[in-house]
N, C-alpha and C positions, 0 to 999 in steps of 0.2 A: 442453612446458609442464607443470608439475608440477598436481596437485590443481586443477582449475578448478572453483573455486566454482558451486553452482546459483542462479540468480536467482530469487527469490519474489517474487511478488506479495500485496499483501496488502491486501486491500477490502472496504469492507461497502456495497453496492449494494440498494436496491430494487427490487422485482419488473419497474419500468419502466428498470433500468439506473443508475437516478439514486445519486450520489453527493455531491451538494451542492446549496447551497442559501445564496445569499449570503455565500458564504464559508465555511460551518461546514457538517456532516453534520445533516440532519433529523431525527436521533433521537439520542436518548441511550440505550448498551446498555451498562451496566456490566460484564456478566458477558464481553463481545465486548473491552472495555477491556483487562481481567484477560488476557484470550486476547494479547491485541495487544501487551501489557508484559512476558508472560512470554517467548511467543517473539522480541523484539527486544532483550531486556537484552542488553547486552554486546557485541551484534552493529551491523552496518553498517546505518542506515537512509540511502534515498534518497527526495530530495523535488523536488517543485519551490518555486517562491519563493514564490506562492500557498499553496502548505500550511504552511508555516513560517510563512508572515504568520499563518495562522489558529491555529496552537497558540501561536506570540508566544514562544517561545524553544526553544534546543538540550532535544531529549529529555534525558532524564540520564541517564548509565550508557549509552551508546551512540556510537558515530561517529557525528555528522549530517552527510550529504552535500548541499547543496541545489544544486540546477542551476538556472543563470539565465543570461538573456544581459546583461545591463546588474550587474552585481556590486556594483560601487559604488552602486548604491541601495539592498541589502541590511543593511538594520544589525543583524549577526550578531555573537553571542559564541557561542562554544563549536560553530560551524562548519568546513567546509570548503568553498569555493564552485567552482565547478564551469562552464565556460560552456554544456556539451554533456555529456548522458546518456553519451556513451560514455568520454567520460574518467574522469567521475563511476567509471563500471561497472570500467574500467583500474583507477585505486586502489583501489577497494573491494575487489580482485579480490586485490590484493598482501597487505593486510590478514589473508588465511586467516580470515578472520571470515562467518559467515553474509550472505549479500546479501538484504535485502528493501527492496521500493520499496515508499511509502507512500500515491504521490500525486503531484499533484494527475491532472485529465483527463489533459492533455499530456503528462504523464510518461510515463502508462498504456498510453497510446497507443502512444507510441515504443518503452515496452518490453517491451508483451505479445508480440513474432515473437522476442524474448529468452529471453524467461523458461521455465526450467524446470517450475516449480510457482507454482499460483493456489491463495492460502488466501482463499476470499471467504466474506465473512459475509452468506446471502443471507437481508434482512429483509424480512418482512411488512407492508411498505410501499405504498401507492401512489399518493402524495401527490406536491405539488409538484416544483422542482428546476431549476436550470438549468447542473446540471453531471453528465455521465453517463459510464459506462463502457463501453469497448466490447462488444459482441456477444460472446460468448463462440461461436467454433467446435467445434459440439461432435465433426468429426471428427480434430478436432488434439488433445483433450484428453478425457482417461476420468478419471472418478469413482473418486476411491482411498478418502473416507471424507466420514463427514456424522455430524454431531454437533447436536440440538436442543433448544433453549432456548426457555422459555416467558414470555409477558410476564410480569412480576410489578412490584413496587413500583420495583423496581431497572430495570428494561429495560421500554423504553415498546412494544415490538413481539414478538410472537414470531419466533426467528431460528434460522438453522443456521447452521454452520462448516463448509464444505466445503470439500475440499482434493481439487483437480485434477489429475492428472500429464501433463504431455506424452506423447501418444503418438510411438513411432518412426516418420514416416512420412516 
């Protein structure tokens, strides 16, 4: 097989793990948005159905991938619908485009024993939630880089960008 794409994850999580919260992320971080737009323009995003409901339509300038098992309840333009993460992963794979998954829990789940690289935006949060992301192992995965952000008028939290690499093991 030629060039196999690396899988990224990409999340912004609270210190309790939490990742949602009725449907929508518990904070608002502009400057983590900015991070989120730059490196997905153009590239491959993947979702579950649940995250697409919450953004309410296709990103722009991007593939949207959404995996659901009931398709026909989806009312998608400017998708691709998907019944199972791994076909979703197939196509996106033919694309030669970046792969980053965006979401939701279940997605996350299924595709952190995938994924090459974790870009988590990890916030100064430690509120509510009833939606969370896995445990991060920290013998499968070393620290490549950390970048921090301070709350201000724009970001309701202070946060970092950290990006994780799989280790060989």
């Amino acid at each position: 097989m030629a060039d196999k794409k690396s899988i990224k994850i990409l999340v912004a999580k609270g210190k309790q793990n939490q990742i949602g919260l009725n449907g929508k992320m518990p904070w608002h971080l502009h400057d983590d948005l900015q991070n989120f737009k730059k490196l997905t323009t153009g590239q491959v995003v993947i979702m579950g159905r649940k995250t697409f409901e919450s953004i309410g339509k296709a990103l722009p300038n991007r593939l949207n991938f959404v995996v659901t098992s009931n398709p026909e309840n989806v009312n998608a333009y400017g998708v691709c619908l998907f019944e199972n993460l791994e076909k979703a992963i197939k196509k996106a794979r033919e694309t030669g485009k970046e792969i980053f998954i965006i979401g939701g829990g279940k997605i996350y789940e299924q595709s952190i024993k995938l994924a090459d690289e974790l870009i988590i935006t990890e916030v100064e949060y430690n509120g509510e939630a009833d939606t969370f992301f896995s445990k991060i192992d920290m013998k499968i995965w070393k620290e490549k880089s950390r970048k921090h952000f301070t709350k201000d008028t724009k970001n309701d939290f202070d946060f970092d960008i950290v990006i994780y690499q799989r280790t060989n093991q």
